[in-house]
FIKOLZA-1660 file (N, C-alpha, C; in steps of 0.1 Angstrom, whole numbers, plus 5000, padded with zeros to 4 digits):
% residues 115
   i   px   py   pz ch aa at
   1 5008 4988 5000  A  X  N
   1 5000 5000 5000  A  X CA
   1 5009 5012 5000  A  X  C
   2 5003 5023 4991  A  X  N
   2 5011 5036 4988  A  X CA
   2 5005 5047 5003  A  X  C
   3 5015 5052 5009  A  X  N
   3 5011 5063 5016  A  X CA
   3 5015 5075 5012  A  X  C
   4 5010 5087 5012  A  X  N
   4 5005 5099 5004  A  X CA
   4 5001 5109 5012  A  X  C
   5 5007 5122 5011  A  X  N
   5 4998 5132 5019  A  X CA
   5 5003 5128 5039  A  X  C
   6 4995 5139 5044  A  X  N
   6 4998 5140 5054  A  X CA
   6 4997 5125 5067  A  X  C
   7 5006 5125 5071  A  X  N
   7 5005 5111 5079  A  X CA
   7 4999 5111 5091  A  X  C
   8 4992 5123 5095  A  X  N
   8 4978 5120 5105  A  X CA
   8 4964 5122 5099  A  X  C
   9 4969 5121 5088  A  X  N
   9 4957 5124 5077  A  X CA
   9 4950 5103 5079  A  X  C
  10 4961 5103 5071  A  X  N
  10 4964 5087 5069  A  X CA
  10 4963 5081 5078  A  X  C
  11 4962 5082 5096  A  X  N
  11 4965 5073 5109  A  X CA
  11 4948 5077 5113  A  X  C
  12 4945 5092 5108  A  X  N
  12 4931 5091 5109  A  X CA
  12 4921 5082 5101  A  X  C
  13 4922 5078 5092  A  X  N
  13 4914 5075 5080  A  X CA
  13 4914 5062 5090  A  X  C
  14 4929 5051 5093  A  X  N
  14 4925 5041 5094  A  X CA
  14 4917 5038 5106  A  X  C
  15 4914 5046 5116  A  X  N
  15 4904 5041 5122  A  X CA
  15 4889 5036 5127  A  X  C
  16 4888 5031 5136  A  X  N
  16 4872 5026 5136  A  X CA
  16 4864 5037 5131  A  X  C
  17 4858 5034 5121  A  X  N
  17 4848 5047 5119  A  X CA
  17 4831 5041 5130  A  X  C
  18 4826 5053 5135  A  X  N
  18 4813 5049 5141  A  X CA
  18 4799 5046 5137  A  X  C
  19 4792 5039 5136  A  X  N
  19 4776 5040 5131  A  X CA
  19 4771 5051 5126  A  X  C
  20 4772 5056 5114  A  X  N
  20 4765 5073 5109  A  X CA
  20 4749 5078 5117  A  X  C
  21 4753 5084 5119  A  X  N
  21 4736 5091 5124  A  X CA
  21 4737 5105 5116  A  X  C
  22 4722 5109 5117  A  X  N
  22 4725 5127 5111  A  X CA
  22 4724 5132 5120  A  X  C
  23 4733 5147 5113  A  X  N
  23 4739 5156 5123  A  X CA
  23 4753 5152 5129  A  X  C
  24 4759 5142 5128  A  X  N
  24 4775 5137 5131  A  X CA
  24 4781 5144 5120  A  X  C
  25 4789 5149 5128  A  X  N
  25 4803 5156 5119  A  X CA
  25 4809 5147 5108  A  X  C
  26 4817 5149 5098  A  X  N
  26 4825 5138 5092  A  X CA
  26 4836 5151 5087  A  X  C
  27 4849 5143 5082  A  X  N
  27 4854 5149 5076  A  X CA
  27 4862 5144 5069  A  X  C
  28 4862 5153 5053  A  X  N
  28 4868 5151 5046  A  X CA
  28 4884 5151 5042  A  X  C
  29 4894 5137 5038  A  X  N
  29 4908 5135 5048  A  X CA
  29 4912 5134 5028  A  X  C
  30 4918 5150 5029  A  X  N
  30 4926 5151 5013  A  X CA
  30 4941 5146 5013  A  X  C
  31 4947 5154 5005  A  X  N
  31 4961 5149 5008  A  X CA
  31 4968 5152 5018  A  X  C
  32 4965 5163 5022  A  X  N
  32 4969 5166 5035  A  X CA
  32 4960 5177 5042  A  X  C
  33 4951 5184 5034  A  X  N
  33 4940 5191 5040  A  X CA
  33 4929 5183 5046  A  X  C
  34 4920 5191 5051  A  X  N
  34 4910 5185 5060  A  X CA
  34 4898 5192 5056  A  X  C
  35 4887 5191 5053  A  X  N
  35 4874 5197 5049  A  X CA
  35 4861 5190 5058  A  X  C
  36 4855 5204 5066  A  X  N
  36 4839 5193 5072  A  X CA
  36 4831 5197 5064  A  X  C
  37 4827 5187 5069  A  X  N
  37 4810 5177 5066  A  X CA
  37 4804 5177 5082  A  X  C
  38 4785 5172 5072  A  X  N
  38 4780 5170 5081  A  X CA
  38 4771 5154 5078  A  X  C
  39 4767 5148 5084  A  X  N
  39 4759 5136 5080  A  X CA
  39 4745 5143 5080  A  X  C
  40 4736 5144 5067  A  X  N
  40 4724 5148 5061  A  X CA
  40 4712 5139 5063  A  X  C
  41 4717 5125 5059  A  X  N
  41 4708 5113 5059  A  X CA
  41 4718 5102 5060  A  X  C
  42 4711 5091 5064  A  X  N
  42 4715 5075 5061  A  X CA
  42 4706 5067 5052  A  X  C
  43 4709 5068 5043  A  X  N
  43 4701 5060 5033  A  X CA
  43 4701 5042 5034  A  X  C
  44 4716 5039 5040  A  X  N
  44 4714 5022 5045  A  X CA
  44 4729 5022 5051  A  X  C
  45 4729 5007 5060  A  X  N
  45 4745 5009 5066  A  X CA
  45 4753 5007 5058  A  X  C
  46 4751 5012 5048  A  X  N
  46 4766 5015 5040  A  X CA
  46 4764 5027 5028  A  X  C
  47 4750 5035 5032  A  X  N
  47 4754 5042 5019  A  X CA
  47 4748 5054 5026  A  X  C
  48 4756 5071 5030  A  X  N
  48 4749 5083 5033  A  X CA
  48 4753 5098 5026  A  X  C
  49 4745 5107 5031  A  X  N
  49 4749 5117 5021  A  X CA
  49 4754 5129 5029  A  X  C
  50 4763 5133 5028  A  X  N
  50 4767 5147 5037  A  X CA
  50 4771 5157 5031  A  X  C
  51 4770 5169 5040  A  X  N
  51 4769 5182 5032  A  X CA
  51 4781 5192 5038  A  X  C
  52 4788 5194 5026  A  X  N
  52 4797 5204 5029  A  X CA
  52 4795 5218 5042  A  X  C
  53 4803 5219 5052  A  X  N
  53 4800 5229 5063  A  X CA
  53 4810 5236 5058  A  X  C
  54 4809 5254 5064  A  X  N
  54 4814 5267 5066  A  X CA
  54 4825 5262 5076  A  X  C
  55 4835 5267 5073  A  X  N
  55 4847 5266 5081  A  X CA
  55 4854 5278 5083  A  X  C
  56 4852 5286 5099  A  X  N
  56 4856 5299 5095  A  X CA
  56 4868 5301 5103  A  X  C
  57 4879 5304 5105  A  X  N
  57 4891 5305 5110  A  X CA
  57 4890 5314 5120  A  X  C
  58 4893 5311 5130  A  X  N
  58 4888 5317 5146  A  X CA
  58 4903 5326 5155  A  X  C
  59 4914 5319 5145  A  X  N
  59 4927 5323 5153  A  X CA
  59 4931 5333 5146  A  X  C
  60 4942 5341 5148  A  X  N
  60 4950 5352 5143  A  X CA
  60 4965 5346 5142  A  X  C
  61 4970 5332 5137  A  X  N
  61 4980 5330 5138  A  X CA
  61 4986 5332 5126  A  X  C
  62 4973 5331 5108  A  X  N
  62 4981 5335 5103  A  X CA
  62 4982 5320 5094  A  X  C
  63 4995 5322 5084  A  X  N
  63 4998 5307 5075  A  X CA
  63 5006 5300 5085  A  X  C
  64 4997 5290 5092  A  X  N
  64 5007 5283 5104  A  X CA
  64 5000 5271 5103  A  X  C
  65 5006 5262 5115  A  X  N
  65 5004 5245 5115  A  X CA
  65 4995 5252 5130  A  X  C
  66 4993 5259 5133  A  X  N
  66 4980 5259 5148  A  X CA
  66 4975 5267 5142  A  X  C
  67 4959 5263 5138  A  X  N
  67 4946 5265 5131  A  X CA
  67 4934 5260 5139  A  X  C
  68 4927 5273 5142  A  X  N
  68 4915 5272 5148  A  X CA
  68 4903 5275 5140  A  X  C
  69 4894 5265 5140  A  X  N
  69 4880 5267 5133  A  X CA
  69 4867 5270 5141  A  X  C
  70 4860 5279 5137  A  X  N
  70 4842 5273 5137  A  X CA
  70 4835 5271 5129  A  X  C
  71 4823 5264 5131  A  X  N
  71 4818 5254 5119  A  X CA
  71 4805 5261 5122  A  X  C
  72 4799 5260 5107  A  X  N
  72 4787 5262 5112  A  X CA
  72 4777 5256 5095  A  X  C
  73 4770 5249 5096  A  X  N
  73 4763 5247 5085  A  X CA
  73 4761 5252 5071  A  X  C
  74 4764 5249 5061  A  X  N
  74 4760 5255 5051  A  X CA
  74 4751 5250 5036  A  X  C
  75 4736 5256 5044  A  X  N
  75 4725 5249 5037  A  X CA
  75 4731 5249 5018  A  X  C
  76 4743 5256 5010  A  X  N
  76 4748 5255 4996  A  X CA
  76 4758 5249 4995  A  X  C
  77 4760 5240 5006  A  X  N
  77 4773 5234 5007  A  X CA
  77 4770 5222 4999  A  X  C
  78 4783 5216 4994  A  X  N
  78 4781 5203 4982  A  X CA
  78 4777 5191 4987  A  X  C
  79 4764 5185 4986  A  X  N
  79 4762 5173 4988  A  X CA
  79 4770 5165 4983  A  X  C
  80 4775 5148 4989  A  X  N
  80 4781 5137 4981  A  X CA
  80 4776 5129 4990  A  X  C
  81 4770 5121 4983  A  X  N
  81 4772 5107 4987  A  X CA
  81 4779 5095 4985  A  X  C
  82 4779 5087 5003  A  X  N
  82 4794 5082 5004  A  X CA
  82 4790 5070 5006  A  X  C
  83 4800 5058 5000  A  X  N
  83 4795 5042 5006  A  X CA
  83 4806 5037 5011  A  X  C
  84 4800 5036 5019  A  X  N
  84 4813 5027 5029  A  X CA
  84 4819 5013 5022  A  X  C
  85 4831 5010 5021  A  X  N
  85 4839 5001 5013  A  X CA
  85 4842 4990 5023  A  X  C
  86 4849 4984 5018  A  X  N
  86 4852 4967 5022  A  X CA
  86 4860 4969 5031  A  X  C
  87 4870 4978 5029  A  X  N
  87 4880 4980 5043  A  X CA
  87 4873 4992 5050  A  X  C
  88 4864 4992 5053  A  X  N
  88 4857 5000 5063  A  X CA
  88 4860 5014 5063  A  X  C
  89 4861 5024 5049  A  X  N
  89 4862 5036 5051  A  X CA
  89 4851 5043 5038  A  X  C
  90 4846 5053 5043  A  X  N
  90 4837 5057 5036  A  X CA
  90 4841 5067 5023  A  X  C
  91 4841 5066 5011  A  X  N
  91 4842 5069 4999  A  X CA
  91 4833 5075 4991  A  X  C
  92 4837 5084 4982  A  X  N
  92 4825 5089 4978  A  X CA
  92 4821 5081 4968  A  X  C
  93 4810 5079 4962  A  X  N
  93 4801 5071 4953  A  X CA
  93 4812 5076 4941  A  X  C
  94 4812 5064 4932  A  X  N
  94 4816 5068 4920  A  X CA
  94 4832 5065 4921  A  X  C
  95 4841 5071 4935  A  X  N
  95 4853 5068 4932  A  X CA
  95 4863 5057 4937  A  X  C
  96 4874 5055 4939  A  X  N
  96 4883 5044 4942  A  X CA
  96 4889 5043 4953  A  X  C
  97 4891 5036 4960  A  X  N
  97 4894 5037 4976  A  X CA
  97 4905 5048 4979  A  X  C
  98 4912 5050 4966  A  X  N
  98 4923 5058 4972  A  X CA
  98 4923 5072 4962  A  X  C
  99 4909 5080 4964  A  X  N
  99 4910 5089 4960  A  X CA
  99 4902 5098 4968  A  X  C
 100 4904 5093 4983  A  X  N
 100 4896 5102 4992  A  X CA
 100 4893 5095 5001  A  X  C
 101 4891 5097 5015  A  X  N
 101 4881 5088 5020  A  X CA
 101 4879 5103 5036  A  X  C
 102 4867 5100 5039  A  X  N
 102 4856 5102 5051  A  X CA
 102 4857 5098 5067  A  X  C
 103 4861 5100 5076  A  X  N
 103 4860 5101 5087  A  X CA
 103 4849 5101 5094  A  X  C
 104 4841 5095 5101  A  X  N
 104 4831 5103 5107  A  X CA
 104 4829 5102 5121  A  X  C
 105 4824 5111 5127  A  X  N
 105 4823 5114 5143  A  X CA
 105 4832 5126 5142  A  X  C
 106 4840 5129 5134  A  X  N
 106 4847 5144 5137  A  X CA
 106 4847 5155 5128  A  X  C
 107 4843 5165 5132  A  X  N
 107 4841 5176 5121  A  X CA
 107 4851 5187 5124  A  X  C
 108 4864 5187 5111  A  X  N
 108 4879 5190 5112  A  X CA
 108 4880 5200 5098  A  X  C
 109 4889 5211 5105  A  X  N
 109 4893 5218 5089  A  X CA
 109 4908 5219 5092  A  X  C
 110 4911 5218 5079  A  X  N
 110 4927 5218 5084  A  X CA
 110 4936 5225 5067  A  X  C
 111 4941 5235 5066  A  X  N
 111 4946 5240 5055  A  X CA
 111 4961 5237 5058  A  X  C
 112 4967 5229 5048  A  X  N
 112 4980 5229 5051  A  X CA
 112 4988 5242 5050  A  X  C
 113 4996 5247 5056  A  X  N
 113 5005 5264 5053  A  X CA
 113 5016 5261 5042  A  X  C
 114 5022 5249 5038  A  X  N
 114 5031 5245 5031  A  X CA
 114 5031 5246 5015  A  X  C
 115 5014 5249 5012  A  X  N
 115 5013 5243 4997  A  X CA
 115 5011 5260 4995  A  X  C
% end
């Protein structure tokens, strides 16, 4: 297996993800950025849809690795729907295990300062 992108990105992904409910945070685990979500619906245990959230920067530190968010819902935020895969991480419909994957229980923004 190839590892890529940020390596708490990647120690996040692999763990237990929890039973989706709506209204649970999720977050989206890039190459090394972080994007929230919210869980919208559960359509079945393995397929839900969540919606892009507002992520507004709360600190004054600036292009740095300590980054503070608040979140707050955003009814024009991008729906996707996600199915959970064989090795237990949720994906968005349509793509390949290793072109993204979903977190959920935590709703995280994270801009890398590097790129």
């Amino acid at each position: 297996m190839r590892v890529y992108g940020s390596i708490l990105n990647r120690i996040q992904e692999a763990c237990r993800q929890p039973a989706p409910e709506v209204g649970m945070g999720a977050t989206h685990m890039m190459y090394s950025d972080r994007q929230p979500y919210t869980v919208i619906r559960v359509l079945s245990p393995t397929r839900i849809l969540v919606q892009a959230d507002r992520a507004i920067r709360a600190d004054t530190n600036g292009q740095s690795e300590s980054q503070t968010y608040d979140y707050q819902p955003d009814p024009q935020g991008v729906v996707l729907v996600l199915s959970r895969r064989r090795n237990g991480r949720w994906i968005p419909a349509g793509l390949t295990m290793y072109q993204g994957s979903f977190c959920l229980g935590i709703r995280e923004a994270y801009r890398d300062p590097s790129f």
